[in-house]
N, C-alpha and C positions, 0 to 999 in steps of 0.2 A: 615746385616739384623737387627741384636742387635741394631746398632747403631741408622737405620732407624726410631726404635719402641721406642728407648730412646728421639729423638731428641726435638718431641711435647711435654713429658712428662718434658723436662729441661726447654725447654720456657716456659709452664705453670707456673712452680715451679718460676722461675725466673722475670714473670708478678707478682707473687704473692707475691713474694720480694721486689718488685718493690715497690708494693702498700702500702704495709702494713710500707717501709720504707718512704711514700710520709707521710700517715698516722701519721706517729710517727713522723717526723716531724712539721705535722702542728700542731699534739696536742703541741708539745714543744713550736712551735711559740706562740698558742693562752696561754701555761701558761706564757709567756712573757708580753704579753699584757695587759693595763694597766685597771684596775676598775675603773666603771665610776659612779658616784653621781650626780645624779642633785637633788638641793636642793631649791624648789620651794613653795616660800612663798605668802599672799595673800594680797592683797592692801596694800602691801607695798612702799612707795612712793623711788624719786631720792633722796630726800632731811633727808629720817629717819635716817641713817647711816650714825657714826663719819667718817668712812672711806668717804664719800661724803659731808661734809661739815658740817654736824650734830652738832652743840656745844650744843644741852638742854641733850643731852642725848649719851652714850656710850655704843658700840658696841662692845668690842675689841678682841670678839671671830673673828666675820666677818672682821675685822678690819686686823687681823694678815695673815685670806686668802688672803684681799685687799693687802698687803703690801708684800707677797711672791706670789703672781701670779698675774696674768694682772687686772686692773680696766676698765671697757670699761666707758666713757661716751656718746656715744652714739648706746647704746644698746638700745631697745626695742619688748615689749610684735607686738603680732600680732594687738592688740587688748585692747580695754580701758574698757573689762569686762571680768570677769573670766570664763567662758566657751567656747567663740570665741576661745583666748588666747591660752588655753591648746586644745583645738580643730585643730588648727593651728602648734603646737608644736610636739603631735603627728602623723599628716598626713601631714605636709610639703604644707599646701593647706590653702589660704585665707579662711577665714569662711563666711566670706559675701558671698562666690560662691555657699556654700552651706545651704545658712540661718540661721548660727547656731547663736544664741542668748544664754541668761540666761536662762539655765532651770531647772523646778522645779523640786521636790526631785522623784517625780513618772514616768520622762520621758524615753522615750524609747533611746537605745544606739544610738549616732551618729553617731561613728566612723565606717568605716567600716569593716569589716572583713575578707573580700577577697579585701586588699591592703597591700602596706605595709605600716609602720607607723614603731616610733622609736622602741619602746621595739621590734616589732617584727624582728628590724633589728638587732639588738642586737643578740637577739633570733636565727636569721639564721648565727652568725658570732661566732656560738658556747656557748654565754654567758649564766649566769643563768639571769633572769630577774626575778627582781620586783618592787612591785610600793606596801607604805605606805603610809596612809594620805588622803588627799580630792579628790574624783576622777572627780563628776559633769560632768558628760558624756553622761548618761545614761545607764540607765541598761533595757536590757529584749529588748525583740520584739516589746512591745505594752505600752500604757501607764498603763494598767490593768492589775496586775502581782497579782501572791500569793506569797507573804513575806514569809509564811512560811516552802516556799522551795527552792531547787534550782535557783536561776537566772542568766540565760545565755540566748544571750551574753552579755559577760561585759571585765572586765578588761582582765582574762585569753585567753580569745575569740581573742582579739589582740595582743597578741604579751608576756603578763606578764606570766612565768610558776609560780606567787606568786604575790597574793593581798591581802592586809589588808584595807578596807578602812574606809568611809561612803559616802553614797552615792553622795549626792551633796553638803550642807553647813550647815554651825551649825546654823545658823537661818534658816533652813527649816528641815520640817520632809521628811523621818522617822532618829532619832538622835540612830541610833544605827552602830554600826560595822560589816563588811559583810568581812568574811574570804574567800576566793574564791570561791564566787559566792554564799554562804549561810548565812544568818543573825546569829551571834555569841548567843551561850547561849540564846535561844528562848526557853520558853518553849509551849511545842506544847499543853500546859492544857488552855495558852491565847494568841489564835492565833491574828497576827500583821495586821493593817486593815491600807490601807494611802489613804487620797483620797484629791485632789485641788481643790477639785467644790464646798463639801457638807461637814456637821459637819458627823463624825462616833462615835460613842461612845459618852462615858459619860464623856469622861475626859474634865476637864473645859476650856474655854479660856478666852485667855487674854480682848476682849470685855465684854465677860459676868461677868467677876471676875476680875477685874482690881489690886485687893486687894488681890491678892494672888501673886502676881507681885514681884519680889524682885529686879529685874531691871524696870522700867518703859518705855516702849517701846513711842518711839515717833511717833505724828498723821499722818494718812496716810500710812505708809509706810508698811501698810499690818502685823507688828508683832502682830497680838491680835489674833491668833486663839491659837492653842492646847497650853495649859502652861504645860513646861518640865522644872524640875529644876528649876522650881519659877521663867522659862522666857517662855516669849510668842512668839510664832515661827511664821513660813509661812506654812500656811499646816494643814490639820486634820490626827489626827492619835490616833488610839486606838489597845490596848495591846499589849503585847510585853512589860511589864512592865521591867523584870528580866535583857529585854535585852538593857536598855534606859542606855546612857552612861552620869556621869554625867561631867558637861562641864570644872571644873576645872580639871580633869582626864585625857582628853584629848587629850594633847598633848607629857602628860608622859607616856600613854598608845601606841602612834605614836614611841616615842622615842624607846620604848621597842624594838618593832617591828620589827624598822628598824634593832637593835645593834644586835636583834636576828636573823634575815636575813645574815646581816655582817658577824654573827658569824658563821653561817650554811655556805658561800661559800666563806671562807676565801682561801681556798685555788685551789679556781677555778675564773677564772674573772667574776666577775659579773657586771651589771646595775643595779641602783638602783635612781628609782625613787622617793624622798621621798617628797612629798607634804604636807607642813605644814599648820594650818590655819590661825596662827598670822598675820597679828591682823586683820583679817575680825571678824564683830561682829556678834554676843555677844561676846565682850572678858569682859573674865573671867577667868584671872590668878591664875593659882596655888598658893598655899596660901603660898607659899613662895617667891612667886615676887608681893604681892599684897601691893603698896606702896611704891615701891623698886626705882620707877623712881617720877620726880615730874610731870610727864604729864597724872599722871589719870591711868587708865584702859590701855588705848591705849600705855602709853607708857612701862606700865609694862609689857605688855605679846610682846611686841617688846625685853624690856630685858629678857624675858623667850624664843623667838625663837633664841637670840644670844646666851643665854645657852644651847639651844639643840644644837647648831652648832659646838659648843665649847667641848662638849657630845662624838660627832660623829668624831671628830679630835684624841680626849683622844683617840678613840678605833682604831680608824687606827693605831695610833702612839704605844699603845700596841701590834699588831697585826702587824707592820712592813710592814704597808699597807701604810703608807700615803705616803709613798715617788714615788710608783707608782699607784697611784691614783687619777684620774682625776676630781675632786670636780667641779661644777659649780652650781654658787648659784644665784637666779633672781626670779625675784616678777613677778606676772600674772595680772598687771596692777600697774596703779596711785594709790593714797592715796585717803581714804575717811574721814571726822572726822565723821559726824551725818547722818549715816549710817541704821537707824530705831530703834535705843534704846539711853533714857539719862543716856552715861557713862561717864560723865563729860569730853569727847575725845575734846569739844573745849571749857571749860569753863574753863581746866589747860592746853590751848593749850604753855602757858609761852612763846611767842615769837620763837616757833620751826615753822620752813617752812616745811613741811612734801613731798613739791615737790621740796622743793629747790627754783631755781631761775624759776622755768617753770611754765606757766603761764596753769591754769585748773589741771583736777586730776582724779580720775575714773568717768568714762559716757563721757571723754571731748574729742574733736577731736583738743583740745590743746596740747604744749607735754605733761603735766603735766599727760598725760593719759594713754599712750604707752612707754615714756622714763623711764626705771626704772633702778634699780643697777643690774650689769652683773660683775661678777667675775668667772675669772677663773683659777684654781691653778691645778698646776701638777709639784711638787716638782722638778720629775726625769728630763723633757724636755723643763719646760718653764720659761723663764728669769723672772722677775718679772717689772715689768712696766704699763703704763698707754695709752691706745689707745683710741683714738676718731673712730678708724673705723665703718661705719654705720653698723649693723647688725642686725639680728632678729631673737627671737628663733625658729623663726620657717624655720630659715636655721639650725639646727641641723639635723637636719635627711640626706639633701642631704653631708653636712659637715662630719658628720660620717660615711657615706657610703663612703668615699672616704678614710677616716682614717683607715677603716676596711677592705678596698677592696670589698667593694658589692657592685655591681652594683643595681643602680634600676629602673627596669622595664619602658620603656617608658611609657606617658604618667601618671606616678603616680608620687605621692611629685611634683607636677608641677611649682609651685612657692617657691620651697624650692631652696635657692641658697649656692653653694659650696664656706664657706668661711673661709675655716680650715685654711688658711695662718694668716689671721687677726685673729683667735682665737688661734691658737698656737704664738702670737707676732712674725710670721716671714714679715709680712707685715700691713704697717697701711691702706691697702686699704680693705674695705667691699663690701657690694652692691652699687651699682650705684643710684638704685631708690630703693623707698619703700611705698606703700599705708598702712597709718595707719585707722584704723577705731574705731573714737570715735562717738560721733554724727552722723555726716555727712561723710564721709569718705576724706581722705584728702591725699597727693601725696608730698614725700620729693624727690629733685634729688640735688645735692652738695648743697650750702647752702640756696639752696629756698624750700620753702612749699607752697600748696595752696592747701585750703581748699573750698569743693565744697558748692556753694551757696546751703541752704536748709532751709526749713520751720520749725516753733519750736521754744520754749522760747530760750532766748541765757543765761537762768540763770534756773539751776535746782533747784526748789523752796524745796526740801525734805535735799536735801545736802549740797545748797548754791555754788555748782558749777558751773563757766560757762561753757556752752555745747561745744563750738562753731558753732552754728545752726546760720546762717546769711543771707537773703533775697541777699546776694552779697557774689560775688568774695573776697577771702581775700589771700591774696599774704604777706607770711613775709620770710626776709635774715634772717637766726638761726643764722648767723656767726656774725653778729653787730648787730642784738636785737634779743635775744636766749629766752627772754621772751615773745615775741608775743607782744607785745605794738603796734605797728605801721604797720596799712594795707598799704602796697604799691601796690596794685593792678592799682589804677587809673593810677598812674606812672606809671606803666610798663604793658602795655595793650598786648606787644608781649610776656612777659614770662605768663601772666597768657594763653594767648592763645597759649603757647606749653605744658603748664604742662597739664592745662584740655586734648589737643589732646592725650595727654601720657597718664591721669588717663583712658581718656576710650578705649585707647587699649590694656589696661592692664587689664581691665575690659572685654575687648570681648575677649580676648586669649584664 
């Protein structure tokens, strides 16, 4: 009878044992498990970086990741502008499926919140997450938000348990920092007003007061509304004085952030998104890298993001983090030089290619738009070498999922492709295909492209870049002319008529 009444009570006891040793296991695994960095910079070209062929100018923070972990040369953004790009990187989803464009500093979130996306996969894989730096996403439900309160959703909302941002780019309002989900040091005696359509306030713009300018923004290109910091933005926006960050601070304010982040889950794994804004403009270097390169503005705060990188090495390698630490570093599109302000970026361009040998640069459905520098360093697991596999950031997510063991969910990351072998260097194979979207949208399968006939200058009159917008078929081999020179379309009337079949069923999928 004793024994009867004991026996449910030992199984219990012994489920429970059970569990709590499956438990204490996986926590042990997951403190095994390696911290992951992505370090995501902005119109940064193939061609800026020594480690990629660079002679005006040295890198040799990035340089030292290039030289102990993998260099991809044929990495690429989703996208030849920065919000597709990162839109793409976190949901594993073309952005052309979902219309996502540049948008301005008042837009509403795109991402969405009931999928999964990277950080959130992180997030379910036990990590801490967070995300520093430029988000350009959107924030809030609606385009009509009150600044000077909470706004959700946003970063936290998908997946980050920590955000320090601003909201969309330093040439657009509002130019302040948003600590998770509330605008930093506001005071609430001068409430924060942003609107895209109409002037608010009294604060002056760069039309109206050209002479209060300390950059001179160049014509057209929309910088002459609100002047902040003696530059002229995209956007109106009034008060929130206290809380207006100002633009050489910036990126040393970023740096903080992140090494304070680091230093809160040092000893749990984390993710860590940190989004820099070198060198989208206004650059405007700290005034200790201003003059530091011979290429102007542009090239000095290119040497100030190779010193935040160099920053964030110092603190692993104190912290005895860096050896299992997965660093990946990569730009959210092509190079721009004249961008909507004169910062002398092509007047001391000194013979620097900023895309290298690749023909266009951000806005282009050339490579010069989508191919940027991919590195990837993991002291503990990865050889150090050089791969051409095709890949795309925005196979990270189904990539990680497989690294972490998460499954995910059919039908979501739909076009994120599993390419963890080619990014750990156990293999030089990537994707097979890949639709880039600059202009026009265009289709790479081994070493053909074509890009689809479409309406539109073929010369961006504000940047001087070519778009690749063409009334025709344009058909180029990457592998014996890498710089787009030569349309072979006419000649090969069968491949242009497999790759189009292919863009548009990859298009209707």
């Amino acid at each position: 009878m004793i024994k009867k009444l004991l026996t449910p009570s030992i199984f219990f006891l012994s489920t429970v044992v059970f569990a709590q040793g499956q438990k204490k296991k996986q926590s042990e695994e997951l403190l095994k498990a390696p911290n992951v960095i992505i370090i995501y910079v902005d119109d940064l070209g193939y061609g800026d970086l020594s480690s990629y062929g660079a002679t005006k100018i040295h890198t040799p923070n990035i340089d030292k990741l290039a030289s102990q972990g993998i260099r991809f040369t044929n990495a690429h953004s989703s996208s030849a502008t920065s919000t597709p790009s990162r839109y793409a990187m976190m949901t594993g989803v073309y952005p052309w499926r979902k219309g996502a464009a540049v948008l301005p500093g008042d837009a509403a979130l795109i991402v969405p919140t009931d999928r999964i996306t990277l950080p959130g996969l992180f997030k379910k894989a036990g990590y801490e997450t967070g995300i520093v730096g430029k988000w350009h996403l959107g924030l809030g439900e609606e385009l009509e938000k009150n600044w000077n309160t909470d706004i959700k959703p946003g970063p936290n909302e998908v997946g980050f348990n920590y955000s320090f941002i601003f909201p969309a780019t330093a040439d657009r309002v509002p130019t302040v920092f948003m600590e998770n989900g509330r605008v930093l040091a506001l005071d609430e005696k001068d409430p924060m007003l942003v609107d895209y359509t109409k002037k608010v306030g009294n604060d002056p713009t760069g039309e109206e007061h050209p002479e209060l300018l300390k950059m001179k923004a160049s014509p057209n290109h929309g910088h002459n509304q609100t002047i902040i910091n003696g530059i002229g933005r995209i956007g109106y926006m009034s008060g929130g004085n206290r809380a207006r960050w100002v633009d050489e601070e910036v990126p040393l304010t970023f740096l903080y952030k992140a090494k304070q982040f680091i230093n809160d889950h040092k000893s749990k794994p984390f993710f860590l998104y940190y989004a820099l804004t070198e060198p989208h403009v206004p650059r405007m270097p700290s005034t200790i890298f201003k003059g530091k390169s011979q290429l102007g503005y542009r090239g000095d705060v290119i040497l100030q993001l190779d010193w935040t990188v160099g920053e964030i090495m110092k603190q692993l390698d104190e912290y005895k983090l860096a050896e299992n630490t997965i660093i990946i570093f990569s730009s959210d599109n092509g190079p721009v030089l004249n961008d909507g302000y004169e910062d002398e970026a092509v007047e001391k361009l000194n013979g620097h290619n900023p895309a290298g040998i690749y023909r266009g640069g951000k806005y282009s459905a050339f490579e010069g738009g989508t191919r940027v520098p991919f590195i990837l360093h993991w002291a503990k697991a990865v050889k150090p070498g050089v791969s051409a596999a095709l890949i795309c950031q925005m196979d990270l997510l189904a990539s990680f999922s497989s690294f972490l063991n998460e499954p995910i969910a059919k039908g979501q990351a739909s076009d994120s492709e599993n390419v963890l072998n080619a990014l750990l260097g156990k293999s030089n194979s990537g994707r097979t295909v890949l639709v880039q979207q600059g202009g026009p949208l265009s289709i790479v399968k081994g070493d053909w492209k074509y890009i689809l006939p479409s309406k539109g200058p073929s010369l961006n009159r504000l940047t001087q870049i070519e778009t690749g917008n063409s009334p025709h078929p344009q058909l180029y081999n990457l592998k014996t002319d890498p710089s787009e020179t030569t349309n072979l379309a006419e000649k090969n009337p069968a491949k242009v008529k497999e790759l189009s079949s292919l863009l548009e069923s990859v298009k209707n999928r």
